[in-house]
One Martini backbone bead per residue (centre of mass of N, CA, C, O) as a GRO file, in nm:
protein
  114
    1UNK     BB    1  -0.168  -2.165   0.213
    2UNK     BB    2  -0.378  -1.971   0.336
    3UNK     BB    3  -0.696  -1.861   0.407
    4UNK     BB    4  -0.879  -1.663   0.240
    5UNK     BB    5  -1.017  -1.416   0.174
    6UNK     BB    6  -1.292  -1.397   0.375
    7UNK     BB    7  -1.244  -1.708   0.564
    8UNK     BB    8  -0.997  -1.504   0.616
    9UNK     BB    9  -0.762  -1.331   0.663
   10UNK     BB   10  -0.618  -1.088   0.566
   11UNK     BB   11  -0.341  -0.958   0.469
   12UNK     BB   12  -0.037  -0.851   0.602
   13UNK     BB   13   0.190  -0.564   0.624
   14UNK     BB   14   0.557  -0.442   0.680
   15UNK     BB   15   0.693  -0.088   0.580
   16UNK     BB   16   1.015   0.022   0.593
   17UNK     BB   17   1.223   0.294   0.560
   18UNK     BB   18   1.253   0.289   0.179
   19UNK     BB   19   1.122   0.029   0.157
   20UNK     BB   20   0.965  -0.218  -0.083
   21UNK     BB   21   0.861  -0.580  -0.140
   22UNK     BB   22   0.574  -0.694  -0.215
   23UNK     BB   23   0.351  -0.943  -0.225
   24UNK     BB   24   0.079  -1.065  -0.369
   25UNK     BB   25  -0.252  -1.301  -0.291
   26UNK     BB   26  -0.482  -1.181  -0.151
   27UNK     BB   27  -0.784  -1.048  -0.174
   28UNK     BB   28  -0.643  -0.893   0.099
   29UNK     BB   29  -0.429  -0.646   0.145
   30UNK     BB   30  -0.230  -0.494   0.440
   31UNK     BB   31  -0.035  -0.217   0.404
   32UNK     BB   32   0.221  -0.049   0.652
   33UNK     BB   33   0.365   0.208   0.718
   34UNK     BB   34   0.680   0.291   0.872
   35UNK     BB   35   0.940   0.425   0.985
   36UNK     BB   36   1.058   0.590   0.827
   37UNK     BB   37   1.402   0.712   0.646
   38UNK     BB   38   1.277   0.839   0.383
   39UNK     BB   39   1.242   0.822   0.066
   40UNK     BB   40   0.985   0.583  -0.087
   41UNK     BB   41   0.947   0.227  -0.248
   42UNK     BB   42   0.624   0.065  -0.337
   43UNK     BB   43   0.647  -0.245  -0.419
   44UNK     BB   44   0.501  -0.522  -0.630
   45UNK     BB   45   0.396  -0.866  -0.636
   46UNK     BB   46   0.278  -1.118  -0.771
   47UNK     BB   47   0.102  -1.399  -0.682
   48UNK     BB   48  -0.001  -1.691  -0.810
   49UNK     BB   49  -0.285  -1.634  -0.621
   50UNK     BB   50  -0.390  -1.390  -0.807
   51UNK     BB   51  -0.673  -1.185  -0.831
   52UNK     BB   52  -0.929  -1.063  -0.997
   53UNK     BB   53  -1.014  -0.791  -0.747
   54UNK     BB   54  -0.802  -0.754  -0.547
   55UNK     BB   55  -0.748  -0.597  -0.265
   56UNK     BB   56  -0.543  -0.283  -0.169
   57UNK     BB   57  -0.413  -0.145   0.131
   58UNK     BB   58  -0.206   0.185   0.201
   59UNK     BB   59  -0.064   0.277   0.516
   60UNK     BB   60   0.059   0.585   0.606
   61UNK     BB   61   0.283   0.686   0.917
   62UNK     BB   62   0.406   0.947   0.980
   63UNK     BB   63   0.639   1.133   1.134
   64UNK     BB   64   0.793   1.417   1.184
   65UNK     BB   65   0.939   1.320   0.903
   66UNK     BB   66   0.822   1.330   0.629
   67UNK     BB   67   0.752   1.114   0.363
   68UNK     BB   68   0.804   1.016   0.026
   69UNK     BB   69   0.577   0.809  -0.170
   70UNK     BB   70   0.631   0.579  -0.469
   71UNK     BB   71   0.441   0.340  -0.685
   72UNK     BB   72   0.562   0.121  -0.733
   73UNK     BB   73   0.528  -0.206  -0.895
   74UNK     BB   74   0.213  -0.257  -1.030
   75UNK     BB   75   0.138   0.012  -1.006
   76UNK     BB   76  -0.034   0.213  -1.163
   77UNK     BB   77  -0.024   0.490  -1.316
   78UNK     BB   78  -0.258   0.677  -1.196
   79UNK     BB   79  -0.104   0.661  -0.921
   80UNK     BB   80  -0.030   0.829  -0.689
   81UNK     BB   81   0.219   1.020  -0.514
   82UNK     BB   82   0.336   1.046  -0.212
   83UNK     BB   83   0.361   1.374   0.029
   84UNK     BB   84   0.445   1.407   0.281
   85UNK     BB   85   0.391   1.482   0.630
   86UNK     BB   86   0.416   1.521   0.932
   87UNK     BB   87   0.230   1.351   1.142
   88UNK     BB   88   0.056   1.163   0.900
   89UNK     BB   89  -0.185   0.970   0.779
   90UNK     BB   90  -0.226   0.776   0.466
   91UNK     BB   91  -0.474   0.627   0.236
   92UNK     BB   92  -0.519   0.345   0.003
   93UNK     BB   93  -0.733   0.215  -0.277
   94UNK     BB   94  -0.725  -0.107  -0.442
   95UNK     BB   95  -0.723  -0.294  -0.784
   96UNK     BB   96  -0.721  -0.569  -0.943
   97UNK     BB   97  -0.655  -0.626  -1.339
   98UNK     BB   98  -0.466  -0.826  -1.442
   99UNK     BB   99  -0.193  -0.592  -1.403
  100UNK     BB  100  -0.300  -0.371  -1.224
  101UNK     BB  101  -0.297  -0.119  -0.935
  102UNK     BB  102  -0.614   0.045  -0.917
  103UNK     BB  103  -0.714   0.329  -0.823
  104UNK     BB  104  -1.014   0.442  -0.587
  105UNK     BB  105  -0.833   0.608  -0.464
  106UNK     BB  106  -0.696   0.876  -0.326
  107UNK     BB  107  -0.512   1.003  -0.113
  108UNK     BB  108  -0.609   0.991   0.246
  109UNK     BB  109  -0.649   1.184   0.512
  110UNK     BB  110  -0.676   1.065   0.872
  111UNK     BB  111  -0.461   1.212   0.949
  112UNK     BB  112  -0.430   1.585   1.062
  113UNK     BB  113  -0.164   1.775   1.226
  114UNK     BB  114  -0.239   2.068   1.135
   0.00000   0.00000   0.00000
């Protein structure tokens, strides 16, 4: 296992298609949707040294055609899923809790193409 954040780099993840399934163990974990194919969902699963409070930032990059993604496994029950828009970029940020991840915020719009 490398040096977890903050002494190393955040643990960055990349996930197309119709979605899949990421471990979590780093402190800061940045998953990144793109090139989606369909509407998706993004799986979590903990990893042996998940810690309670680790941080998990979650950008979904929206093409052409908007693609629905859905918060399965691991995300809390709360965690809203997202509505795709035709190339917007929707950012969500969570925290576990030693059960699941917890949303801090709600899915934010940072490129808004309307």
């Amino acid at each position: 296992m490398a040096t977890k954040f903050p002494f190393g780099v955040a643990a960055t993840e990349a996930v197309s298609g119709t979605g899949g399934t990421v471990e979590v163990e780093d402190h800061l974990t940045i998953i990144t949707c793109s090139s989606l194919s369909g509407a998706a969902t993004l799986n979590l699963t903990a990893g042996d040294t998940l810690t309670v409070g680790a941080m998990l930032i979650v950008k979904v990059v929206q093409g052409a055609t908007g693609r629905n993604v859905a918060a399965g496994t691991l995300f809390d029950a709360s965690v809203a899923d997202l509505t795709g828009v035709a190339n917007d970029t929707d950012i969500i940020t969570c925290f576990y809790d030693g059960t699941a991840f917890v949303g801090i915020t709600d899915w934010v719009k940072i490129v808004d193409a309307a």
